[in-house]
N, C-alpha and C positions, 0 to 999 in steps of 0.2 A: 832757360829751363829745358833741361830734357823731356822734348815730346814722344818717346818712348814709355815713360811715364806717366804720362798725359794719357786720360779717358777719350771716347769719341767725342766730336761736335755733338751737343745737346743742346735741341727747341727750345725754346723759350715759351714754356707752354702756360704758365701759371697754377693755375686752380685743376681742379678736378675735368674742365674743359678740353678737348681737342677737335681743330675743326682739319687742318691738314693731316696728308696720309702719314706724311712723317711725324705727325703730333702723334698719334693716331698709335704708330709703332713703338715712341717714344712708352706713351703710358702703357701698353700694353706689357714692353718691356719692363717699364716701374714694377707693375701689378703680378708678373712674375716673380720678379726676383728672391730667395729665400734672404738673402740679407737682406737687411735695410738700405735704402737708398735716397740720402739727400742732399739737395741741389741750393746753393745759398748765390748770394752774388759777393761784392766786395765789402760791404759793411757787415757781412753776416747773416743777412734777411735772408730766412728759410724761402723758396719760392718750388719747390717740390719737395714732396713727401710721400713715400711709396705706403701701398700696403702693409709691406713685410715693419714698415719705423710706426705704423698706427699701431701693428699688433705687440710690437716692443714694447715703444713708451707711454701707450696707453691714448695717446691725442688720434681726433680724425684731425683729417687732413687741414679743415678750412680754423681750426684752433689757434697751428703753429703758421700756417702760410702767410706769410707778412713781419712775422714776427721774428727776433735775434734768434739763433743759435745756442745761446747763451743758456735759451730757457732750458735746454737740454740739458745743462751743465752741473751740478755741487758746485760749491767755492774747495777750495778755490780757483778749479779751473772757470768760475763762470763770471768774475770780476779779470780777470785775465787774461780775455779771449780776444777781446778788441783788441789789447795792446799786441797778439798775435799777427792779426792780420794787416795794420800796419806797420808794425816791423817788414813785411814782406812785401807791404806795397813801397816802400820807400827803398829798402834794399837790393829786393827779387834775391836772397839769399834763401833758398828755402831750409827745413828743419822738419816739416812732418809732411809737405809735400810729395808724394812720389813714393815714401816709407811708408808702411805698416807699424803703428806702435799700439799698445795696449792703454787703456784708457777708462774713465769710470764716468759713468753715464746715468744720468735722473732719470723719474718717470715720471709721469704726470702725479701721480701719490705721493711723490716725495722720495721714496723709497729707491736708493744708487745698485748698480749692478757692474760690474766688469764686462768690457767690450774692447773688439779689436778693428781698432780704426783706419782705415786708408783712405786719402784726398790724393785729391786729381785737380787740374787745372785745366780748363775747358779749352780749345785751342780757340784765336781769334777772336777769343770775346774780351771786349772792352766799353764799361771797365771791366775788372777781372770777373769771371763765375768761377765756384768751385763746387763739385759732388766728392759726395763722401758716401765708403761704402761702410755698413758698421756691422759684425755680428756678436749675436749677445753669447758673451763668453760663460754666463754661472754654468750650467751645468758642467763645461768642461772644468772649470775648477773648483767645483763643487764633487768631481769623480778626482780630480787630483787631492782635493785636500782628504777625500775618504782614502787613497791610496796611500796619503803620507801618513794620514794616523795608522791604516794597516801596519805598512811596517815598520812604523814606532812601535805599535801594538805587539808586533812579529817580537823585532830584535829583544821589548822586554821579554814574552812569555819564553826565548828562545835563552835568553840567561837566567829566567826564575826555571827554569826547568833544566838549563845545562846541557842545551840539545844544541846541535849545529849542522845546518844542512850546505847539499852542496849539487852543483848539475853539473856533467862533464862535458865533453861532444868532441867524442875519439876519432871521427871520422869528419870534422867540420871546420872553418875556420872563425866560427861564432865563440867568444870567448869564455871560458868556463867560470861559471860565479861558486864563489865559498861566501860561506856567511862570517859575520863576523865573531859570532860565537866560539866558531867552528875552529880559529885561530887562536882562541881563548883557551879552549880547551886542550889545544895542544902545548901552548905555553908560547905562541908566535906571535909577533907584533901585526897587527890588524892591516897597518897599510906595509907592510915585507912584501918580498919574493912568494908566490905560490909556489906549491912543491910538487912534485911530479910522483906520480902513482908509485912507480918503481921503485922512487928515495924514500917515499912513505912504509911500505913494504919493507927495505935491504935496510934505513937506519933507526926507525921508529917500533915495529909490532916487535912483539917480546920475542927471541930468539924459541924457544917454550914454544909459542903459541904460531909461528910465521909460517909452516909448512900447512898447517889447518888452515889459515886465513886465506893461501895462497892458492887450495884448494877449492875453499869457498867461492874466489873470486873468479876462479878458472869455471865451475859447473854454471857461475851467473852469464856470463857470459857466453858460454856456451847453449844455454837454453831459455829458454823465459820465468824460468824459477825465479823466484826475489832471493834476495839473499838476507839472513836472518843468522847473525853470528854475536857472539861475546869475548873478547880479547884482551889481552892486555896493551899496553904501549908504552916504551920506555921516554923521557920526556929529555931535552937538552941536561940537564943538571941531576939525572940520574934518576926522579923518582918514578915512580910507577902508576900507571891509571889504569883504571877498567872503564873497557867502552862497550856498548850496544849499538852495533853498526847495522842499519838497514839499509838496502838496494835495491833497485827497481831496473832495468833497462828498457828504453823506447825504442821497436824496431820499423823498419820501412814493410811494404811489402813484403818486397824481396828478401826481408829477415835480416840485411843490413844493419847492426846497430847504429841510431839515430844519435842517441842520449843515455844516461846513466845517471840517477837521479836517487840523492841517499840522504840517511840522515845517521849523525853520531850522538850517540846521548851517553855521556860523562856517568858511569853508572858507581864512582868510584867510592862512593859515600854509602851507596844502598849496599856494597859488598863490606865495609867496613863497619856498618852496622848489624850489615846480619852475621858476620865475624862474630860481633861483639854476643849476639844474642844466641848464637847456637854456642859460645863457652856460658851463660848465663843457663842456658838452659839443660847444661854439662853438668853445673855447679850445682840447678835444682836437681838434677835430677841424683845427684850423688848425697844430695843431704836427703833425698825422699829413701833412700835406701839404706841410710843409716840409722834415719827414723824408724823405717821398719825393723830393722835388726835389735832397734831398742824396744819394740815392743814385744819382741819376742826371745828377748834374752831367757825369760825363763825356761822356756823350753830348750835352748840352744846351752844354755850352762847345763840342762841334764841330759842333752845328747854329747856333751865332751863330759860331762862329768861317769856315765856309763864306763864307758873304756878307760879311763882313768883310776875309777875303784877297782875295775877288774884285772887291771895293770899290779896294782897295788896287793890285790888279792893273793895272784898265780907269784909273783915277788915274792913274796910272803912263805909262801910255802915251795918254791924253791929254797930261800935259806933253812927251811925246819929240814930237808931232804937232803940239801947239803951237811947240816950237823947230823944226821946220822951214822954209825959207827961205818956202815955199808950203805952208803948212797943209793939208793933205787934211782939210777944212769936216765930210763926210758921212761919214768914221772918227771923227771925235770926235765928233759928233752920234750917232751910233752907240755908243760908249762909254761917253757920260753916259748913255746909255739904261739903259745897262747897270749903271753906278753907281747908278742912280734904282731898279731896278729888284731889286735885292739889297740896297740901302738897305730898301726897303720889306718885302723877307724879314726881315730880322733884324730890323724894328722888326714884325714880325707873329708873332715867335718871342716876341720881348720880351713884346709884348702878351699874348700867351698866357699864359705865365710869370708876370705880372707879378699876372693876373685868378687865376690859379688859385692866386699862396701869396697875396695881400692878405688882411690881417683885415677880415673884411664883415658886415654883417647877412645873415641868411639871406633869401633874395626869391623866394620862388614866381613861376611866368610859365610860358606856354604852350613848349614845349619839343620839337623838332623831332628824333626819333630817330635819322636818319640823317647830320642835321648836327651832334649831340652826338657821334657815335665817330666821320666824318670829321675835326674839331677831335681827338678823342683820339687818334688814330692819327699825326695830324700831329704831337702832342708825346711818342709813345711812341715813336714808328719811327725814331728816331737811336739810341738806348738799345738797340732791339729789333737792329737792323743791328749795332751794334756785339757782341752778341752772336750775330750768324749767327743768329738768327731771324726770320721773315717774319710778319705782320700781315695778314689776310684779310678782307674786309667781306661780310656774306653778310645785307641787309637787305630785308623784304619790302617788294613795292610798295603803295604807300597806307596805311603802318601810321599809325596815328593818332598823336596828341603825348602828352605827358603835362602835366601841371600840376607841375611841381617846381623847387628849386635846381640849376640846369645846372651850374653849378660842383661842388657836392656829387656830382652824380653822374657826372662827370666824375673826380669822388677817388678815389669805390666802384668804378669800372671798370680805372681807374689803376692800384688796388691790387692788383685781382683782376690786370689784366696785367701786372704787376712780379713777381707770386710765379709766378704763369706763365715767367716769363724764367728766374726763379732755377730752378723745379722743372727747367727742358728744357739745365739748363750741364753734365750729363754726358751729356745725349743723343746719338746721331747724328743728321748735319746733316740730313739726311732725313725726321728728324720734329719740326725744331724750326719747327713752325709753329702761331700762337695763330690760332685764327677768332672773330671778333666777331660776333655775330649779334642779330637785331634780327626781331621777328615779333610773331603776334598770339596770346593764349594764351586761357584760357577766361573766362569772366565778362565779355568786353570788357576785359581788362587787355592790357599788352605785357609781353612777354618779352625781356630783353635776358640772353645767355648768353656766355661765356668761356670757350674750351674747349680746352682744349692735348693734347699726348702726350708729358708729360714723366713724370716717375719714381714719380707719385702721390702719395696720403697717406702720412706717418707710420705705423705704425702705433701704434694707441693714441692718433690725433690725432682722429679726428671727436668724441669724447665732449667733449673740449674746444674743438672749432676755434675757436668763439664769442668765449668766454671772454677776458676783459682780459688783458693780459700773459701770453696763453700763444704760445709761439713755437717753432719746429724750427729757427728760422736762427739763426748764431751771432751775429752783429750785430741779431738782430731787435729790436723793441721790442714784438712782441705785442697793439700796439696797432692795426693797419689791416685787420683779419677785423672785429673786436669795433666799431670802429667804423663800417665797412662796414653791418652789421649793424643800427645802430642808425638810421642815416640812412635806408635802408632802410625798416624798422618805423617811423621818424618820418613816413615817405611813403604809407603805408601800404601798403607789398607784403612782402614776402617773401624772403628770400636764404636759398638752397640749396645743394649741391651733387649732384652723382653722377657714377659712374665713365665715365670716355670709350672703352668700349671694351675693348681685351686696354692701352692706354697711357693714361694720363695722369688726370686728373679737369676736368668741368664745372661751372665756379659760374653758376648762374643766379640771376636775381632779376625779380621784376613788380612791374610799378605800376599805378596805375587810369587809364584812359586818360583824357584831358580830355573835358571836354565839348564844346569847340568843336572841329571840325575843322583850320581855319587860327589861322596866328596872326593877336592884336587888331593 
C-alpha cells in the first residue's frame, strides 16, 4: 500500500480517556477537527469517535465505541461492509483506501445524508486499523440542487419569454457563455460554432438598421452608458426578426473593459401584433368617420345641394340671355362667373368630404391650428345651422403647429363637436353655442378645447366615457370618445374633459408643438 496515502501513527486511545501526552494530543487533535473523524480496527469496531462524528450522527461517543461501523451505514451499504474489509484483508488490493469517494451516511434518527468519505491505513498497526475522515456533504448539495433547479428555472422562463442572454470578456481568456435561448433565437444549433461580434454585425443586423447598431455599440463601449437598442436581423433562410438588445459593460479601475453582459429579447411577435392593431385601429377609425358622415348627411346633402341649385339657376338664365334677339354679352359673363364660382364650392365641399372618409395611410406633416378648425367649421357648420347652433373660433395669435395626422384630428374634433350638437337639441336657443378654441398650454404643447352649454354628462358617465362601445345615445355606437382617445394618446397628448360652468361640459386635448415654426 502506498504510504503516501497513509494517515499518521494513531494511539490507541480508546474511550473518551487519555493518560499519555501523545494520547493527550491525539484527542485534542479528535476534538478539533471540523470533519468527522473515525478510527475502526480490522473487523470494523468503531474505537474513536471525534466531536465533529457526535455532532453529525447524532451518537456520543461511548454509544458507538465498541460497536461495527456498520451502524453508521443504510443498506445496503451496511450488509456489505464486512465483506469490504475482508476482500482487503485477504488481497491488500485497495478500492476506497487512499481515494476520496462520496457516500451516504445514517444518523442515529434514522434519517441518511450525503457525505464525502476518505480512509487511511494506520502504518504498523497489526492487525490492520483504519481512520476515516467524513464530511457531511447536504448543504453543498442541497446549494447544488437549488443551482440546478435555478437554471432549469432560468433556461424555461428564458424560452417562455424568448430572451437570450450572453457575457463576453474582450480582454480575457475566460470563456465567453451564450445562452441557449440566445441560439434559438437566432436560428443556430445550441451545441454550433459561437459567432464572433464582427460576423454578427457584417452577416446578421439588417443592412437598414447596421450603421445605428454599430453606433450604439461603439458609444457602449466607449462610456459606461447601457446600451438600449431595437433592430432587426436577417436570419440563415432569409426571414426577419426584431430584437430588443440590452448591454451593460464591467470596467476595472482603470476603466479597462472587464466584461460586457446583455441580453436579447425576440420582440418579433410583439411588433407583429401591434402591426396587426395599429391597421385594426386604422380600420376603426375609418369606419368612426363614416359613421359620422352618416349622421350628418343631412346637412352635408344641403351644403352640395346650395351650389348646385345655384349652378342650375345662373344655367338657366344664361340660356334665356342667350335666346335673345341681342344677347346682353356682360349678364352672361356675369352668370358663368357665377356658375364657375359655386361649381368650385361644391367641388371644395366634395373635396373636403371626400379627404376626410378615404381609407389612407396615416401621414404626420407639420399642421397649422388655425387652418385645421377653419376646414372643421366649414364641414360642421351646415350640420351645426341646421340645428340652431352657432360655431365660434376663439384662436391665439402665433400658436405654433403641431407634427400630426390633420385628417385624424379633424375626426377627434368632429366628434367632440357632433356630441356637442346632440348634447345642446333640448337646449334654449340662447345657449346653443360650441366655441372652438385654440392656444398655448404648458410644456410648450397646444391646447385645442370644445366647449358647449348644453345638458352635460350622464350621470354615472365619466367612469366610463373612454371606454369602447360605451354610449348615452340611442343610435350611438360608442365608438368616437374611445377612439378620440386613442389617436390622441397615439399623438402624444392627452384628452380631457371638465365642466363649462353652471351648463354644459369641455373636452380638451394637447399635443406637443412641432419643432419647426412654419411649414416645410
Amino acid at each position: 500500500m502506498n504510504h503516501q496515502n497513509s494517515p499518521p501513527k494513531v494511539p490507541n486511545v480508546g474511550a473518551r480517556h487519555a493518560s499519555t501526552h501523545s494520547d493527550l494530543e491525539f484527542r485534542a487533535l479528535l476534538d478539533a477537527a471540523v470533519d468527522a473523524i473515525i478510527v475502526i480496527d480490522h473487523r470494523g469496531t468503531i474505537e474513536e469517535f471525534s466531536l465533529a462524528a457526535e455532532r453529525m450522527f447524532g451518537y456520543p461517543a461511548e454509544e458507538v465505541i465498541g460497536h461495527n461501523i456498520k451502524l453508521l451505514m443504510p443498506e445496503p451499504f451496511h450488509s456489505a461492509h464486512d465483506g469490504y474489509l475482508e476482500r482487503y484483508d485477504k488481497t491488500r488490493i485497495t478500492r476506497i483506501i487512499g481515494v476520496g469517494r462520496e457516500i451516504v451516511s445514517m444518523r442515529k434518527d434514522g434519517t441518511t445524508f450525503p457525505c464525502e468519505l476518505a480512509v487511511g491505513r494506520i502504518l504498523e498497526a497489526e492487525p490492520p486499523r483504519y481512520v476515516g475522515f467524513i464530511r457531511d456533504l447536504t448543504s453543498r448539495k442541497e446549494a447544488e440542487a437549488q443551482l440546478r433547479r435555478s437554471e432549469a428555472e432560468l433556461r424555461l422562463a428564458q424560452a417562455l419569454a424568448n430572451l437570450g442572454n450572453y457575457v463576453l470578456h474582450p480582454r480575457s481568456s475566460e470563456p465567453d457563455y451564450y445562452s441557449a435561448q440566445l441560439y434559438r433565437i437566432l436560428d443556430l444549433p445550441v451545441d454550433g460554432p459561437t459567432m464572433a461580434r464582427d460576423e454578427f454585425f457584417a452577416r446578421w443586423v439588417h443592412p437598414a438598421d447596421r450603421a445605428r447598431v454599430l453606433e450604439a455599440f461603439r458609444r457602449l463601449n466607449g462610456s459606461e452608458a447601457p446600451l438600449d437598442i431595437e433592430y432587426r436581423v436577417v436570419l440563415r433562410d432569409g426571414r426577419t426578426r426584431h430584437l430588443h438588445h440590452i448591454a451593460q459593460v464591467v470596467r476595472r479601475e482603470d476603466g479597462q473593459v472587464v466584461k460586457q453582459i446583455g441580453t436579447v429579447h425576440d420582440i418579433t411577435d410583439r411588433h407583429h401584433a401591434e402591426d396587426e392593431a395599429r391597421q385594426l385601429q386604422e380600420r376603426l377609425t375609418h369606419f368612426s368617420r363614416l359613421s359620422t358622415m352618416g349622421e350628418m348627411a343631412a346637412g352635408l346633402a344641403h351644403e352640395i345641394n346650395q351650389p348646385l341649385s345655384a349652378i342650375a339657376t345662373y344655367s338657366q338664365a344664361c340660356q334665356r340671355l342667350l335666346r335673345q334677339a341681342e344677347p346682353d354679352i356682360p349678364d352672361i359673363i356675369t352668370a358663368l362667373e357665377q356658375v364657375n364660382a359655386q361649381a368650385l364650392r361644391a367641388g371644395e365641399v366634395i373635396r373636403r368630404l371626400r379627404n376626410f372618409v378615404k381609407n389612407r395611410e396615416v401621414r404626420r406633416e407639420w399642421v397649422n391650428c388655425e387652418r385645421l378648425l377653419e376646414d372643421l367649421r366649414t364641414l360642421a357648420e351646415t350640420d351645426a345651422r341646421l340645428h340652431n347652433v352657432r360655431l365660434q373660433l376663439d384662436v391665439d395669435k402665433d400658436l405654433p403647429g403641431v407634427h400630426a395626422d390633420a385628417i385624424q384630428l379633424q375626426q377627434v374634433v368632429l366628434n367632440l363637436v357632433r356630441n356637442s350638437i346632440d348634447a345642446m337639441a333640448e337646449c334654449p336657443e340662447d345657449r346653443r353655442e360650441i366655441v372652438l378654441k385654440a392656444c398655448g398650454a404648458e410644456d410648450g404643447r397646444v391646447q385645442i378645447t370644445v366647449a358647449d352649454q348644453g345638458c352635460g354628462l350622464a350621470p354615472g358617465a365619466e367612469e366610463h366615457l373612454f371606454n369602447p362601445f360605451f354610449t348615452t345615445k340611442a343610435s350611438g355606437t360608442g365608438l368616437g370618445l374611445a377612439i378620440s382617445h386613442s389617436i390622441i394618446r397615439a399623438h402624444g397628448g392627452r384628452l380631457w374633459h371638465t365642466s363649462n360652468g353652471p351648463f354644459g361640459v369641455c373636452f380638451h386635448f394637447t399635443l406637443p408643438a412641432a419643432s419647426t415654426t412654419k411649414e416645410d
